[in-house]
C-alpha positions as CSV (number, residue, x, y, z in Angstrom):
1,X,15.7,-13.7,18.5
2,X,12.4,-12.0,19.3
3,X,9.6,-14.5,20.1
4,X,7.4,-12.1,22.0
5,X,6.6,-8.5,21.8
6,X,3.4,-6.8,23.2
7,X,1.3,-3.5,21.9
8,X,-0.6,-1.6,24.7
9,X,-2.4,0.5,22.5
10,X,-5.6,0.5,20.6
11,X,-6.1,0.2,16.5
12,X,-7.2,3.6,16.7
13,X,-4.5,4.7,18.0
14,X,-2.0,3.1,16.2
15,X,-3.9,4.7,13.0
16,X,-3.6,7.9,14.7
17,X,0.2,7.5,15.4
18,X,1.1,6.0,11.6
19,X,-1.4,8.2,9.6
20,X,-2.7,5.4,8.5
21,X,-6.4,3.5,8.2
22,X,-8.3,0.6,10.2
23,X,-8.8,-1.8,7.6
24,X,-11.3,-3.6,10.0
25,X,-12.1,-3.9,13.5
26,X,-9.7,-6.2,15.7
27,X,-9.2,-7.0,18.9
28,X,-4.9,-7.8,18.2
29,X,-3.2,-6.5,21.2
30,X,-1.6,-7.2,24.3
31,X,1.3,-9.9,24.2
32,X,1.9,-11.2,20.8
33,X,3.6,-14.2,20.4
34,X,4.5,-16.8,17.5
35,X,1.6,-17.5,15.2
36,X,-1.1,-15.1,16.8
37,X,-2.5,-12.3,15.7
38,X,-1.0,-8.9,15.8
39,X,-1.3,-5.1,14.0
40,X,0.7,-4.8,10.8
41,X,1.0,-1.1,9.3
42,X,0.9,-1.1,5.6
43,X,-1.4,1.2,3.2
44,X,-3.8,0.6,6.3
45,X,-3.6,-0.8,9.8
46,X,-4.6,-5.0,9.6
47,X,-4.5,-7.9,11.3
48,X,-2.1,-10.5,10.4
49,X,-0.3,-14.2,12.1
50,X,3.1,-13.3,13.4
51,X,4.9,-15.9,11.2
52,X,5.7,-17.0,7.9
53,X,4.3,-21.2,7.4
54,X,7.3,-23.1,6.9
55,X,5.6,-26.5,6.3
56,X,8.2,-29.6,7.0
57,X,8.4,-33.2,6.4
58,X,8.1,-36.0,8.7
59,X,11.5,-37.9,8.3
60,X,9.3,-40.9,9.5
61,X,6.7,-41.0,6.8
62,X,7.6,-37.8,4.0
63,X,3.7,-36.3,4.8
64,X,4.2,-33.1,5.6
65,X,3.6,-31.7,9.2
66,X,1.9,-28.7,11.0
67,X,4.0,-25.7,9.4
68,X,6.1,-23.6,11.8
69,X,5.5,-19.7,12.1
70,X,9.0,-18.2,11.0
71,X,8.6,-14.9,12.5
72,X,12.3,-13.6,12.4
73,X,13.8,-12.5,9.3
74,X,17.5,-11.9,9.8
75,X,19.4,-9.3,7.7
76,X,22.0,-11.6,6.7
77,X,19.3,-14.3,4.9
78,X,17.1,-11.6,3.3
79,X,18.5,-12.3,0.0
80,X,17.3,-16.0,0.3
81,X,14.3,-17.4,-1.6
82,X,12.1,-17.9,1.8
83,X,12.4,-13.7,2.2
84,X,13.4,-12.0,-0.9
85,X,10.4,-11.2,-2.7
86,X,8.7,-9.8,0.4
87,X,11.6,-8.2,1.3
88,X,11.5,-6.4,-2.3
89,X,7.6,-5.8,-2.8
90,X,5.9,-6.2,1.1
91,X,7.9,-4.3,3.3
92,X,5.8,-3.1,6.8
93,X,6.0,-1.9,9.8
94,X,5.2,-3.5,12.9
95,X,4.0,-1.4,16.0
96,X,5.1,-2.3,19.2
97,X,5.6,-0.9,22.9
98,X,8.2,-3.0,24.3
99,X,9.6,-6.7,22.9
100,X,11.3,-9.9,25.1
101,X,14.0,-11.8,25.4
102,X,14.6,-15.0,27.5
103,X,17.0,-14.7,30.4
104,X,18.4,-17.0,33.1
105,X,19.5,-20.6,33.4
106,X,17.7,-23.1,31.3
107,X,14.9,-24.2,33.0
108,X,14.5,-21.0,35.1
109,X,14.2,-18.3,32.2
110,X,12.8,-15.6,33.2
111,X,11.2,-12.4,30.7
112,X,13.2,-9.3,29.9
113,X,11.5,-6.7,28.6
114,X,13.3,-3.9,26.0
115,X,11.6,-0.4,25.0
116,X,12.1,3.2,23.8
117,X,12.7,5.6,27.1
118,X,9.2,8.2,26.9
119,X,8.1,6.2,23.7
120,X,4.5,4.1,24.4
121,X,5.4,2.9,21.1
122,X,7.4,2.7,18.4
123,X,7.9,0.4,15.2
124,X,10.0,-2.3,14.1
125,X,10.7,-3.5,10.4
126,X,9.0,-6.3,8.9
127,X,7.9,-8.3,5.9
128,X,4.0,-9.5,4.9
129,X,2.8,-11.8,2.7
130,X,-0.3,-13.7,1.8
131,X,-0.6,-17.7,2.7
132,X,-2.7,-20.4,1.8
133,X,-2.0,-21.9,5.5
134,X,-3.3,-18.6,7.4
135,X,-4.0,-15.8,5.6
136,X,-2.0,-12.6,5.6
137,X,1.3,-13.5,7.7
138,X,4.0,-11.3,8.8
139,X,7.8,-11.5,10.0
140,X,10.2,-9.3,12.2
141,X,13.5,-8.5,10.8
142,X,16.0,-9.1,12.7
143,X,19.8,-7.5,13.2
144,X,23.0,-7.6,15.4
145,X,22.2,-6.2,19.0
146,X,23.1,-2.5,19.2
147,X,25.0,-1.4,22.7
148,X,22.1,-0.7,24.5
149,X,20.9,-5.0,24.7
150,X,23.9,-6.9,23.3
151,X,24.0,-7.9,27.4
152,X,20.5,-9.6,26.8
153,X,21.0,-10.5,23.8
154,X,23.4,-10.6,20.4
155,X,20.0,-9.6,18.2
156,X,17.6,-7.4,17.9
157,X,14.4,-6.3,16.2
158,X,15.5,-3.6,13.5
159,X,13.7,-0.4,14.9
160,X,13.3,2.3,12.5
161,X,13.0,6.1,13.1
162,X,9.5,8.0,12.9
163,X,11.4,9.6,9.7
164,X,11.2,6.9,7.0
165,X,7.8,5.0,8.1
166,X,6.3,6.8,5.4
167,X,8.8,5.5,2.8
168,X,10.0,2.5,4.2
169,X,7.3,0.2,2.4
170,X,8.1,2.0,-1.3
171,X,11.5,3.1,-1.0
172,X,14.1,0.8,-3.2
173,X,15.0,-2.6,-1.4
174,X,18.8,-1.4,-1.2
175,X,17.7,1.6,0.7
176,X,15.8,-0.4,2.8
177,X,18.6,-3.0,3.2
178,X,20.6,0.3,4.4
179,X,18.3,0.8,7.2
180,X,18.4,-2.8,8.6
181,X,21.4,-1.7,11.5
182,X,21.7,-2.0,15.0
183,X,19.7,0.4,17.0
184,X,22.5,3.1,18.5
185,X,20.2,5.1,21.2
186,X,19.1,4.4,24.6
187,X,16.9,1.6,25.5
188,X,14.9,0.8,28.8
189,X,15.5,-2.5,30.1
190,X,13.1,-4.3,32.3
191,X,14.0,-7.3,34.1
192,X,11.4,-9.2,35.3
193,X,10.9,-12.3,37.4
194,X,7.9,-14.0,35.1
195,X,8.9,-17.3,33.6
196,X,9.2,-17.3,29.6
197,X,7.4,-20.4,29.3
198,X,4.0,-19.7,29.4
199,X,1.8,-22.3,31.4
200,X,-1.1,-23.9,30.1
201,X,-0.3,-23.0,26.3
């Protein structure tokens, strides 16, 4: 599942690219990961959490904990209480230049890094709501891993063509269900040797 993805490019740029507004100015960008900031494209271009709160109980004491960002939405749960209303009513799309998955022995994962060949960037589907733990919050949704990375991994982020991000957020939830499939063209894979954990996090 996708637990980093980075963006190289600008607000202003994404706007350019999606047609779409700056709701306000941000400095989102670079690597994204769980729970930080990053550039959501709905009616306008905002800055949202990467993650929907998911606030658990301490088996100890029943007070309930920090919540966890949930920022994968799988196909296959969409239709469940935690997704389905967003799913149906706040559908957007996230931009992004190239996304990660862990490889490697446990212990010694390294990143590997997945993109569009001669794309700088390109836009995954996702879900948005509003919060009372941090605001406006947003989720990837997720699918089965198309040929190109079911060697890195057996899901992916659910990329959708330049031809329906106009209509992705309004079109009907069963024709947006419909898009939610494996990506079938080429994708550049970057191995890397840099550890997945971050140090000092």
């Amino acid at each position: 599942m996708c637990n980093l993805y980075r963006i190289k490019n600008m607000a202003s740029e994404v706007a350019d690219m999606f047609g779409r507004p700056v709701q306000s100015e941000t400095n989102a960008g670079g690597e994204i990961y769980p729970g930080y900031p990053g550039l959501v494209v709905t009616d306008s271009i905002r800055t949202m959490s990467w993650g929907f709160p998911l606030v658990l109980r301490s088996k100890r004491t029943g007070e309930p904990l920090k919540p966890k960002p949930v920022n994968n939405a799988r196909t296959d749960k969409l239709g469940s209480p935690f997704w389905r209303a967003s799913f149906r009513e706040r559908r957007c799309l996230i931009p992004v230049s190239a996304y990660a998955e862990a490889q490697g022995p446990k212990g010694g994962k390294t990143r590997t890094w997945m993109s569009l060949p001669e794309q700088e960037m390109f836009a995954c589907a996702g879900l948005w709501r509003d919060s009372a733990e941090w605001g406006p919050v947003f989720s990837m949704i997720m699918t089965e891993a198309g040929p190109a990375v079911a060697e890195v991994h057996s899901r992916m982020p659910v990329i959708l063509p330049q031809t329906v991000w106009q209509d992705w957020a309004s079109m009907p939830a069963e024709d947006a269900f419909a898009l939610c499939v494996p990506y079938q063209d080429a994708i550049q894979i970057e191995r890397t040797d840099t550890p997945w954990t971050r140090k000092n996090s």
